[in-house]
C-alpha positions in Angstrom: -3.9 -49.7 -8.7 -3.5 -49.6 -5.0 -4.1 -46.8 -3.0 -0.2 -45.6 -2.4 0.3 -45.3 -6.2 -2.7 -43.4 -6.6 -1.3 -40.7 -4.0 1.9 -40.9 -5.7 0.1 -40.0 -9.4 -2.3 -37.3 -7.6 1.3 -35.6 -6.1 2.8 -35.9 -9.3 0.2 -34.2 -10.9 0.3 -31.7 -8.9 4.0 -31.0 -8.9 4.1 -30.6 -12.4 0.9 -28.3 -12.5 2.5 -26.3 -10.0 6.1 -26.0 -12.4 3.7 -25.4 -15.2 3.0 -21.7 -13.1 6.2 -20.5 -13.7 8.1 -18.0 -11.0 6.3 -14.8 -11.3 5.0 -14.0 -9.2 1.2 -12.3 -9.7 1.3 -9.6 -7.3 4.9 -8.3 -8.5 3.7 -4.8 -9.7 3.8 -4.3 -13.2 3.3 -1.2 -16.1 0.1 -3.5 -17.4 -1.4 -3.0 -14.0 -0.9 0.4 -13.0 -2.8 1.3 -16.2 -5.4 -1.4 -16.0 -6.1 0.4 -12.4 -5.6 4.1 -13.4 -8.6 2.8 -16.1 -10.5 0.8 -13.9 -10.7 2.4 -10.5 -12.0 0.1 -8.0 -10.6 0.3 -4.7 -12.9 2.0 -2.3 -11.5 0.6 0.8 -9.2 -1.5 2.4 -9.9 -5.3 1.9 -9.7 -6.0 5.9 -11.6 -4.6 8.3 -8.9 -5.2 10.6 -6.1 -3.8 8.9 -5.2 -0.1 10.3 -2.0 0.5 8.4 -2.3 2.9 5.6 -3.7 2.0 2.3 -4.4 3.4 -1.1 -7.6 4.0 -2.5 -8.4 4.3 -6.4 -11.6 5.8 -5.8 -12.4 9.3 -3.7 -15.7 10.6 -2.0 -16.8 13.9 -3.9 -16.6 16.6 -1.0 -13.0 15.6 -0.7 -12.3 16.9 -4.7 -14.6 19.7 -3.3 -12.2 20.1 -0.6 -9.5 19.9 -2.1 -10.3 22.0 -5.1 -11.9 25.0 -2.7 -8.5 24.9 -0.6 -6.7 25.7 -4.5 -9.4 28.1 -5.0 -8.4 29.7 -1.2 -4.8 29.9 -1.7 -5.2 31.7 -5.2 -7.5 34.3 -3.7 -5.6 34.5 -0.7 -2.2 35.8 -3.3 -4.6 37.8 -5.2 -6.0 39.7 -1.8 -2.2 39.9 -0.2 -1.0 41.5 -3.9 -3.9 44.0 -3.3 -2.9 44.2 -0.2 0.5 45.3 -0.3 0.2 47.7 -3.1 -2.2 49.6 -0.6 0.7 49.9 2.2 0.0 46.6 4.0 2.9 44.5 5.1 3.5 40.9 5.0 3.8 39.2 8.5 5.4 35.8 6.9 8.7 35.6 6.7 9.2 33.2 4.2 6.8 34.6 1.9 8.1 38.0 2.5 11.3 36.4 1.2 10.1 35.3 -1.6 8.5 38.6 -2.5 11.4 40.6 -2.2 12.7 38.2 -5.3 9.4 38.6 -7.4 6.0 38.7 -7.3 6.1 35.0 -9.7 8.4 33.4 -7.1 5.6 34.8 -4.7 2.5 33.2 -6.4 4.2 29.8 -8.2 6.0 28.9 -4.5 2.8 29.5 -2.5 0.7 27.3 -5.6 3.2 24.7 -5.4 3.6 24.4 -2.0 -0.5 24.4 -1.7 -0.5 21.9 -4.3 1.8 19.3 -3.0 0.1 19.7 0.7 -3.4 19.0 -0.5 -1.9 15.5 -2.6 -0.4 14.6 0.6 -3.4 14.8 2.3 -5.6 13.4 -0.2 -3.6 10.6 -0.4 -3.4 9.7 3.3 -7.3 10.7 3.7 -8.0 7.8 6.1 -5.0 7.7 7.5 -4.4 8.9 11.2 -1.0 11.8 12.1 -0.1 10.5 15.4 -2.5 7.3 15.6 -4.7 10.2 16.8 -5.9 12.8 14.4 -7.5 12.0 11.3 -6.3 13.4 7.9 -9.8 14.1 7.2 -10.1 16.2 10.2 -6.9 18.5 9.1 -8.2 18.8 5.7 -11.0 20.3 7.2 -9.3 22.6 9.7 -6.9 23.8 6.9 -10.1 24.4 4.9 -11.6 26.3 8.3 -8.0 28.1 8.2 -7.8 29.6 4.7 -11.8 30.8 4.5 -10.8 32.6 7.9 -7.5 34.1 6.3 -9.2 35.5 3.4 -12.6 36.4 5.2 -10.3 38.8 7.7 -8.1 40.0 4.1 -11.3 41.2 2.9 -12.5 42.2 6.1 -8.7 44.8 5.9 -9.6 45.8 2.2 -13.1 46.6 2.4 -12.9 48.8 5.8 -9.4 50.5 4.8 -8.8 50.2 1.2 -11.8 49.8 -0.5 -13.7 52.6 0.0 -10.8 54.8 -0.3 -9.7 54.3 -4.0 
């Protein structure tokens, strides 16, 4: 066997083992997948240290669930102290949520939750991602968590010196 028909047997080979594949492609997402990796978390980081762009994590540090679940906690003691609030003659300053509590005091508390809610996914989903190509998410997560402990520090700050020892 010369050495031009052994190239042509080795290409042949490989041809057919390459047909024998098939067309799908492997890193189509699929149903199969999405479960295996909602089981299996694994992704900690992004595979290149080069690569800037955005990328999805299965796996979360712990003081961002502690962030994120004390910014929940925040927001639900911040419509607790404005209820408290505005039964003792205070005013609320928001607009929007003045709106809302003009409609009901549900609409109040479910629109501030959601609205909470869906902010903290979108930052904990973009943790190590940059607003800008400046500011780190990580860095506004921990502002808006600096935020809310101020806001409800001053609310019980105002019940404590005007309400609270008055009932």
């Amino acid at each position: 066997m010369s050495s031009l028909e052994n190239e042509e047997n080795i290409l042949s080979e490989t041809k057919l083992q390459s047909d024998r594949r098939g067309n799908a492609d492997r890193r189509d997402p699929t149903l199969r997948g999405f479960i295996i990796g909602c089981i299996k978390c694994q992704r900690r980081q992004q595979r290149r240290a080069d690569c800037n762009a955005h990328f999805p994590t299965d796996w979360y540090e712990a003081k961002l669930l502690l962030m994120a679940l004390a910014l929940l906690l925040l927001s639900i003691t911040d419509a607790a102290m404005t209820m408290t609030l505005l039964n003792n003659g205070a005013v609320e300053i928001n607009p929007f949520m003045n709106f809302l509590l003009n409609k009901s005091i549900h609409t109040f508390v479910y629109t501030k939750l959601a609205l909470t809610s869906v902010c903290i996914i979108v930052l904990v989903a973009h943790y190590h991602s940059k607003l800008f190509n400046t500011i780190r998410v990580e860095l506004l997560l921990t502002f808006a968590l600096s935020v809310y402990s101020a806001l409800v520090l001053y609310e019980l700050f105002l019940y404590f010196n005007y309400i609270g020892f008055n009932s």
